[in-house]
C-alpha positions in Angstrom: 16.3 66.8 147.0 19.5 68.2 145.2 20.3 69.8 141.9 23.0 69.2 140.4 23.7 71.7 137.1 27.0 71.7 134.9 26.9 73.9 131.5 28.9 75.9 129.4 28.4 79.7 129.3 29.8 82.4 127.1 28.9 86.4 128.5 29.2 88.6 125.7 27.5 92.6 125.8 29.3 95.7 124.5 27.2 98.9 124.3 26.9 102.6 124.7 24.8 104.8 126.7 24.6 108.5 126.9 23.6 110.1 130.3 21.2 113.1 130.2 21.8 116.1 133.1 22.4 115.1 136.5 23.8 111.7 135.5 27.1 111.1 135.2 28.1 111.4 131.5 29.8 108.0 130.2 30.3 107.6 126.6 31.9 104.5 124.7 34.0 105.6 121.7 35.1 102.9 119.3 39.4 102.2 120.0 40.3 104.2 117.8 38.4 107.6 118.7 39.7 110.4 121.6 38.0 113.2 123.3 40.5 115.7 124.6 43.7 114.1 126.4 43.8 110.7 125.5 42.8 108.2 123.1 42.7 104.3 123.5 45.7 102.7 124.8 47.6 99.6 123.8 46.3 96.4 122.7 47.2 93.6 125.5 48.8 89.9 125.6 45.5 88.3 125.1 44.7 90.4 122.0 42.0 92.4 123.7 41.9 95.9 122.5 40.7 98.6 125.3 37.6 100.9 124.8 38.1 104.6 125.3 35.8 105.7 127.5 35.4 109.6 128.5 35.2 109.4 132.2 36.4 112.6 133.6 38.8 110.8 135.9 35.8 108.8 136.9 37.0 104.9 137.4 35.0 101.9 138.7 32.6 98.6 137.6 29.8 100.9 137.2 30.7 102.3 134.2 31.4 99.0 132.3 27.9 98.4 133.6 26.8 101.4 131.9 28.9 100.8 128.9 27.4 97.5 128.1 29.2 94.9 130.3 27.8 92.8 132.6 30.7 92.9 134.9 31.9 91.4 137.3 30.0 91.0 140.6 32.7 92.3 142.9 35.4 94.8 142.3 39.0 95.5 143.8 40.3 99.0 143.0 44.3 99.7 143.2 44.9 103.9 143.7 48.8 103.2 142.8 49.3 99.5 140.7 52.8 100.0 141.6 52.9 100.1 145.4 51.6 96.2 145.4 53.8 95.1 142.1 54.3 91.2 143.0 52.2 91.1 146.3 49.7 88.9 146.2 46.2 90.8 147.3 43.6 88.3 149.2 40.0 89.4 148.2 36.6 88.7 150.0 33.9 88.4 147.9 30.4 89.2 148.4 29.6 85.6 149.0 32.3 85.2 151.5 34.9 83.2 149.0 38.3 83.9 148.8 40.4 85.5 145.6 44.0 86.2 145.3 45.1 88.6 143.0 48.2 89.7 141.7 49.8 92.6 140.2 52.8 93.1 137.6 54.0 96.6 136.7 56.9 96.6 134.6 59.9 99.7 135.6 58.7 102.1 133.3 55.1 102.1 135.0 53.2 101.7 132.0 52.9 97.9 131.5 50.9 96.0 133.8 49.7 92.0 134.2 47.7 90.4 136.7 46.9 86.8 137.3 44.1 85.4 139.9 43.4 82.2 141.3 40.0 81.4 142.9 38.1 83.7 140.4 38.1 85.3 137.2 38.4 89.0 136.1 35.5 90.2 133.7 36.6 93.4 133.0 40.0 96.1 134.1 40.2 99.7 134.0 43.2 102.2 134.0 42.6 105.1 134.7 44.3 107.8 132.1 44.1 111.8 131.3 40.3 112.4 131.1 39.3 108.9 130.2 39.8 105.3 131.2 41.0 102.4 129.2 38.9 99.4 129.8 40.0 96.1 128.9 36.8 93.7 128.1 36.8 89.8 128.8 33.1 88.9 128.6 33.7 87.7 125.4 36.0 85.2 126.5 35.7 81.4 126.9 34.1 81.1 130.5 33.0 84.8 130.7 36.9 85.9 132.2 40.3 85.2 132.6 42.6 84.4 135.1 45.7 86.4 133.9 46.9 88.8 131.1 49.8 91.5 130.1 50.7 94.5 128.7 47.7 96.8 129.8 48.2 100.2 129.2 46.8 103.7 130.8 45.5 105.1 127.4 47.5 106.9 124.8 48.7 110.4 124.5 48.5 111.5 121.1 47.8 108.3 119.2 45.4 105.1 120.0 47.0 101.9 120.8 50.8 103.7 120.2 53.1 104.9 123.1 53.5 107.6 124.6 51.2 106.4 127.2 49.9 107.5 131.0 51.4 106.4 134.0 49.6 103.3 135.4 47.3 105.1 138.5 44.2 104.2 139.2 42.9 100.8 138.3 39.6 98.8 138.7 39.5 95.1 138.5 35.9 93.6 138.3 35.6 90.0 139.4 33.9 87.0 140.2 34.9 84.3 142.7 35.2 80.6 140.6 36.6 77.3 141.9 39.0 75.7 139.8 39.2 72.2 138.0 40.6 70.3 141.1 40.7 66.6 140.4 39.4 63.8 143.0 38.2 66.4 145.4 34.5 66.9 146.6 33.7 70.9 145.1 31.2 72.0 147.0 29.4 75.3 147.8 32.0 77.1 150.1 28.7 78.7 152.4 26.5 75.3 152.4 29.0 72.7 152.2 27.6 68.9 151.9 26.2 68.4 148.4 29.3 67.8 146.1 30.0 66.7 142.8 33.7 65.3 142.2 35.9 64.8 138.7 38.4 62.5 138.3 40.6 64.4 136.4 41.3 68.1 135.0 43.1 67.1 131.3 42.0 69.8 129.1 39.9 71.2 132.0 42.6 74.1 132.7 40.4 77.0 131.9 37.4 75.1 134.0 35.7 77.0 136.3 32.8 76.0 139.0 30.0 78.1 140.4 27.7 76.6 143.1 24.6 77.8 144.2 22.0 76.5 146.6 18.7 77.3 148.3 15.2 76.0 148.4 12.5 74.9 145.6 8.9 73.9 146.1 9.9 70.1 146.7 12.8 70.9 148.8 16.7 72.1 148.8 18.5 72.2 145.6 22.5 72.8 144.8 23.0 74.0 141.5 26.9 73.3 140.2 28.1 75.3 136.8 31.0 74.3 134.7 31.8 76.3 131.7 35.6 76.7 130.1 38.3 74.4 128.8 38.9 72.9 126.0 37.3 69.5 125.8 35.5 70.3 128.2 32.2 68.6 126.4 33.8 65.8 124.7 35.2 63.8 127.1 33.7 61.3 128.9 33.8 60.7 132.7 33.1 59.8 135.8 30.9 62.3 138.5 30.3 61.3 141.8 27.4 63.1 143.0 26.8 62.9 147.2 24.5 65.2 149.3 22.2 64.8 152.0 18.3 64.1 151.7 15.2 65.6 153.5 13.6 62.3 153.1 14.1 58.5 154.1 12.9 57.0 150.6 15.3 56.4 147.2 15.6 59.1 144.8 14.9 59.1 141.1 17.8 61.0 139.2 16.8 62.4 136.6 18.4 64.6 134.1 18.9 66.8 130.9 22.0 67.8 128.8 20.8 70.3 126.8 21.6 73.9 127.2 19.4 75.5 128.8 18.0 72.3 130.4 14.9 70.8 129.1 12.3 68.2 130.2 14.0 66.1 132.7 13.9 62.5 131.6 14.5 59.6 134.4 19.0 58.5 134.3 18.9 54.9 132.8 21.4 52.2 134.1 24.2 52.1 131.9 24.8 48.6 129.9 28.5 48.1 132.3 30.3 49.6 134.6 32.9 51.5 132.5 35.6 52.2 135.7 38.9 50.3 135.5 37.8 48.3 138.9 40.9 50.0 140.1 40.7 51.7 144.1 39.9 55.2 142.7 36.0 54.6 141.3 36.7 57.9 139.6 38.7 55.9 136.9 37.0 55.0 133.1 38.7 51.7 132.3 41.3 52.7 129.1 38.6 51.2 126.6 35.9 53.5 127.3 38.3 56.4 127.6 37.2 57.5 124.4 34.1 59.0 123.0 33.7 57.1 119.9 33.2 54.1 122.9 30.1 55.6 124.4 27.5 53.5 122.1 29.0 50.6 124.7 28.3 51.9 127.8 25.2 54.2 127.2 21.6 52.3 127.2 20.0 52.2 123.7 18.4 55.4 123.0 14.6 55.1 123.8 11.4 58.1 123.7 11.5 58.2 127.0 15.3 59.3 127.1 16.0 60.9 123.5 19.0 62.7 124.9 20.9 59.5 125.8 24.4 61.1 127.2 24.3 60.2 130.8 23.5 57.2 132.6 24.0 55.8 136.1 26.5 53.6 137.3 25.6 52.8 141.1 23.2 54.8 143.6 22.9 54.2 147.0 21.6 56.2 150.0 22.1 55.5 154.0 21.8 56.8 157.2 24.2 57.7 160.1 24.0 57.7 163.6 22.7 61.3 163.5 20.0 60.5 161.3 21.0 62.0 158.3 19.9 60.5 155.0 22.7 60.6 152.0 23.0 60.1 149.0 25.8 59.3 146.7 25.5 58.2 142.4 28.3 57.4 140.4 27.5 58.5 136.6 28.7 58.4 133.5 28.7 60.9 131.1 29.7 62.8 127.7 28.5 66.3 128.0 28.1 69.1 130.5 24.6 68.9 132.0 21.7 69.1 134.4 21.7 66.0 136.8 18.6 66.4 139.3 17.4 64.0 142.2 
């Protein structure tokens, strides 16, 4: 039995915490405020304005932790921005999953941009006089971003105004995310089998995927989280949904689309197949593209399925020479959600 979850997420904390004796002291001060040395540094590409925070030199994911932050789950730390400017820097995540990262410093050694592919950044900190500057992207659609500019060190003598420090020390905090890829099975890079598959990314740029997988009292489970994108939502489409079975009899999917997922109701048949009959079974026929279409395809609503936003094109399940029981349903549907069979 496999799970099969896709929803929208926004991470959003900011904080402050004061350490007592024997703990290392980390105080947020609003962007405008300084202790000492340094105040708050320059306001970057994507508008985000750094947080001061007194550090004493100190510089890693813990103390965005500490701030408030959820941060990142994984975290690359760069003693000297400049010595990889332009080199692309392959990460290993905890979960074994790959992240490139890049690195812009501009010739003055004060500017810096990153972009990263395979994961988003959460949170950046540059290190600065007796403080660090860190840059915040909870907030952000998708909890992250995969790229910004103009990061500064933090200021000398006046918040958000040059002169600033030299870039040094720097902390990225990250999490590994697959990409919108369109007709290609996205599965969980360490228990690959159960996939789900999109037929296209259109307004799915800022898309990301999660997988997880394990075991629940009936069985295994793979959950799959999309969050991101314009669009994302709204547009209807076509999932193919495949994994394997521990069992030899037909599944019941079942589903919810509400956020967090609610009582699961039973995935009607739609009312027609609304694929363009074309090779690619990805492919919504051009009349059905549409949302204001959906009342065609979608089964009347009914109490046993008040939700009413998915339905199920085809199932079908088989077994090959190994033995192995799969599974594979074509779906239609018009919002993230919870697809479970």
């Amino acid at each position: 039995m496999i799970e099969f979850l896709r929803k929208k997420r926004r991470l959003a904390a900011l904080g402050g915490v004061a350490a007592l004796a024997g703990v290392t002291l980390v105080i947020v001060l609003p962007a405008f405020a300084a202790s000492g040395s340094a105040f708050a540094g320059a306001k970057s590409g994507d508008n985000i304005t750094p947080k001061f925070l007194l550090s004493g030199g100190e510089n890693d994911c813990a103390l965005f932790a500490g701030g408030g932050g959820t941060v990142g789950n994984n975290q690359y730390f760069a003693s000297n921005p400049g010595a990889i400017n332009g080199i692309p820097q392959t990460l290993t995540a905890s979960n074994g999953a790959k992240v490139t990262l890049t690195v812009k410093v501009d010739k003055t050694n004060t500017l810096l941009g990153f972009s990263v592919s395979g994961g988003i950044v959460t949170d950046v900190g540059i290190k600065g006089g007796n403080g660090t500057d860190w840059y915040n992207y909870e907030l952000q659609p998708g909890g992250g971003v995969t790229g910004d500019t103009g990061l500064t060190a933090p200021a000398k003598s006046t918040a958000g105004q040059p002169p600033f420090y030299s870039l040094s020390q720097t902390v990225f905090c990250y999490t590994p995310k697959i990409g919108c890829q369109a007709n290609v099975p996205l599965s969980d890079p360490q228990n690959p089998g159960a996939t789900i598959e999109l037929p296209s990314c259109a307004g799915k740029s800022n898309v990301f995927f999660n997988f997880n997988s394990g075991q629940t009292n009936n069985g295994n489970f793979v959950s799959v989280y999309a969050y991101g994108g314009s669009g994302a939502s709204t547009t209807p489409l076509v999932e193919k949904v495949a994994g394997t079975l521990s069992g030899d009899t037909q599944p019941t999917l079942q589903y919810s689309d509400t956020n967090p997922a609610g009582p699961l109701h039973n995935m009607r048949l739609c009312q027609l197949d609304p694929r363009a009959g074309t090779a690619d079974p990805l492919t919504l026929a051009d009349a059905y593209k549409d949302i204001g279409t959906k009342s065609s395809v979608l089964p009347p609503p009914s109490a046993a399925d008040p939700e009413d936003s998915s339905c199920l094109i085809s199932e079908r399940t088989w077994v090959d020479a190994a033995g192995v029981v799969h599974f594979e349903a074509y779906v239609y549907s018009t919002i993230d959600g919870y697809e479970f069979f």
